[in-house]
N, C-alpha and C positions, 0 to 999 in steps of 0.2 A: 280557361275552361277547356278549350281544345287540345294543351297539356295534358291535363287530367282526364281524358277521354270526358269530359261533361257535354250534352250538347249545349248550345249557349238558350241561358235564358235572360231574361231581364231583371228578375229576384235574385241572382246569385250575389250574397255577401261573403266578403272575407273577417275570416273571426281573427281576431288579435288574442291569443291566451297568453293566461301570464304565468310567464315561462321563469320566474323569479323559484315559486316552489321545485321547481327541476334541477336548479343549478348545484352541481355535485351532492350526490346524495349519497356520497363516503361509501358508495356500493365496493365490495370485495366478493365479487362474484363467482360462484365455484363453477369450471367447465363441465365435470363430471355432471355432475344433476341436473344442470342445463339438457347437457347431453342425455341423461336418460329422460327427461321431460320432454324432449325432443323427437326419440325413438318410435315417442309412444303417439304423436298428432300430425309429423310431414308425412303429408299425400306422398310424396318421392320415395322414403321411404318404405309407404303402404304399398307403392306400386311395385317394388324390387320385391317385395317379398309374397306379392300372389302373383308376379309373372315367376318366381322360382317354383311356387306350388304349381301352377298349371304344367310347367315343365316337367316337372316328378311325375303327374297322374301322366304325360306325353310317355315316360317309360312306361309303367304298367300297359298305355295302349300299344306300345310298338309292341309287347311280349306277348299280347295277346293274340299276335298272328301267328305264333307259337301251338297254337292249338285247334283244334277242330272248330269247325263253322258250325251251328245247326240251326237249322232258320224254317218255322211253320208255317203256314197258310191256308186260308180257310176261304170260301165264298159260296155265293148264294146266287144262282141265275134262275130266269124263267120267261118264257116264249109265248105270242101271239100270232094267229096267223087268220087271214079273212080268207086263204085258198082252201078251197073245198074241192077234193077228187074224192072217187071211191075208193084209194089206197090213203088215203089219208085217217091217220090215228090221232093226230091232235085236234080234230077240228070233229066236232058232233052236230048235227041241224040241232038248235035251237041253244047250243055254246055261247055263253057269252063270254063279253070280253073280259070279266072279274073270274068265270071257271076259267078259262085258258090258261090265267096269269097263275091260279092254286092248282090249277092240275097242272100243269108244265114246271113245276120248281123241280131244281136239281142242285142241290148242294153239292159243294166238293171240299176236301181236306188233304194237304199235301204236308208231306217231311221230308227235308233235305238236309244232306250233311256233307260238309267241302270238306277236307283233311289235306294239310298242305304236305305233299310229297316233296317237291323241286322248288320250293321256296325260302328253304333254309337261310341260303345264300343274303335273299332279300331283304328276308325278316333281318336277319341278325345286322345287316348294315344298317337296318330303320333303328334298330336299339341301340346302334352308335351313335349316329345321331342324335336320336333322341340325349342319350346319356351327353352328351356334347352343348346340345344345347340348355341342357340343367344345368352343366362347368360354367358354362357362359352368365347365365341368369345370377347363378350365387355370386361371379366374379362383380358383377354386376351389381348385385345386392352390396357387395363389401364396400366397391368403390363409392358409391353412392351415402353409406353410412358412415366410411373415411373423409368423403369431402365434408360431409354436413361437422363432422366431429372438426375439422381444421377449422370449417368456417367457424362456429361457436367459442375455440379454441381464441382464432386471431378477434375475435367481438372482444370477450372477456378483456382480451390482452389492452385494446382498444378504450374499453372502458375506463381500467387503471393507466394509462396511459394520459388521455383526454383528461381526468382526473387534476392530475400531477400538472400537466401545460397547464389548464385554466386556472387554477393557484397561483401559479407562477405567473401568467399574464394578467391578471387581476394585480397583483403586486408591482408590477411592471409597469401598469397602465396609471396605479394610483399614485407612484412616484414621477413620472413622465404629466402628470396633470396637476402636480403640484408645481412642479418646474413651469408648467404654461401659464398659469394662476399667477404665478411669482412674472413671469416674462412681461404678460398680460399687463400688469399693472405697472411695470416698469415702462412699457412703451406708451403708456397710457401718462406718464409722469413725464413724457421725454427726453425717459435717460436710457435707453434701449433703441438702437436703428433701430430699420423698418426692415432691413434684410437680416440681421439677426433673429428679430422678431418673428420673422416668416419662416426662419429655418428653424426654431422653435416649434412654430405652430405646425408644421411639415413632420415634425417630430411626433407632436401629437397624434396628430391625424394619423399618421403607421401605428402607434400604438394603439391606439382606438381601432383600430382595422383589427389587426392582431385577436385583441380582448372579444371582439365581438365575434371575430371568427371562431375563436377555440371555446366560445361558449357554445357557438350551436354544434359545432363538431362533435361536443360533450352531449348535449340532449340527441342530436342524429344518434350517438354512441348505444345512450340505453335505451333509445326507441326498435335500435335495430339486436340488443341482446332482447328488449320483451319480445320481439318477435319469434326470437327462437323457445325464449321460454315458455309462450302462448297465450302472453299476457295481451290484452283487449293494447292497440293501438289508440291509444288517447293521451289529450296533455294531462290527465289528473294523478295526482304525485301520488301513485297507492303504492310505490315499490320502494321498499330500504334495502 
């Protein structure tokens, strides 16, 4: 469980599926369509291709310093005061604090406009940049869409490969078990040593190692093509 990032409980069971409907399922898997099925669901690839859009809208912003500033402003102030002189104009005997705050408003409204003279220089190396860092993004984008296209590429390969071995050590295993069977019953008769017998059975035993490895090898094979094709990670045989 600590493997598998689980925390541990005490209900955790291990399922045994039967991995019998999995074994070679004559798949001949086409890379291409993988691959465009592919284009279209890795996160890695989603992310290559809006880190190169933000990069794009990053030029329009560097060129926009290209151009005049204009920037408005508006506000609303207003004053209280409990000083009372006879030169005083904001304050009346018997003013309260709700007149002061309506007769003392003063709004204001401003327009400014920056025009960049001596900034040429500046702008135009932020649009290199910028532009620089879009190269990068798309190079980015390729590689990313190159690797995933290799990995799929060696899956498939992997597929028909794993295929071909488990045939062949299926074959392998059922002659190699018939020779034990045959041994078996020879030493079992007392016409077979015991070190013959044993290098028989040592025989076996590799081959059986063999058959059962290149079987799971084969199911790891198209658990890891469904993956790229975005097929549900499960043992239930839906894929020809």
């Amino acid at each position: 469980m600590q493997i598998m990032e689980f925390p541990i409980a005490s209900n955790f069971q291990i399922q045994h599926p039967n991995l019998d409907s999995l074994i070679n399922q004559k798949r001949l898997p086409d890379p291409v369509e993988i691959y465009q099925t592919a284009l279209g669901i890795k996160p890695e690839v989603k992310n290559a291709e809006l880190v190169k859009k933000s990069f794009q809208f990053g030029i329009d912003l560097a060129k926009a310093n290209y151009y005049p500033n204009l920037s408005a402003s508006a506000g609303v102030s207003t004053s209280y005061s409990g000083y009372q002189t006879s030169y005083s104009t904001s304050y009346r005997p018997g003013t309260t604090f709700g007149d002061q705050l309506k007769n003392n408003v003063s709004p204001s409204i401003g327009l400014s406009a920056s025009i960049p003279i001596y900034q040429n220089r500046q702008v135009k190396t932020g649009v290199e940049v910028a532009k620089l860092n879009l190269s990068n993004a798309e190079l980015n984008e390729l590689n990313t869409k190159d690797l995933l296209r290799r990995a799929i590429e060696q899956a498939c390969q992997n597929v028909v490969s794993n295929q071909i071995e488990y045939e062949a050590s299926v074959e392998a295993f059922q002659a190699v078990k018939e020779s034990y069977d045959v041994a078996s019953e020879k030493y079992n008769q007392g016409i077979m040593s015991s070190v013959d017998f044993l290098i028989q059975k040592t025989t076996y035993i590799t081959s059986q190692s063999t058959f059962l490895q290149s079987k799971y090898a084969l199911i790891f094979s198209y658990k890891i093509l469904d993956f790229y094709a975005g097929q549900p990670l499960s043992f239930n045989n839906k894929n020809k």
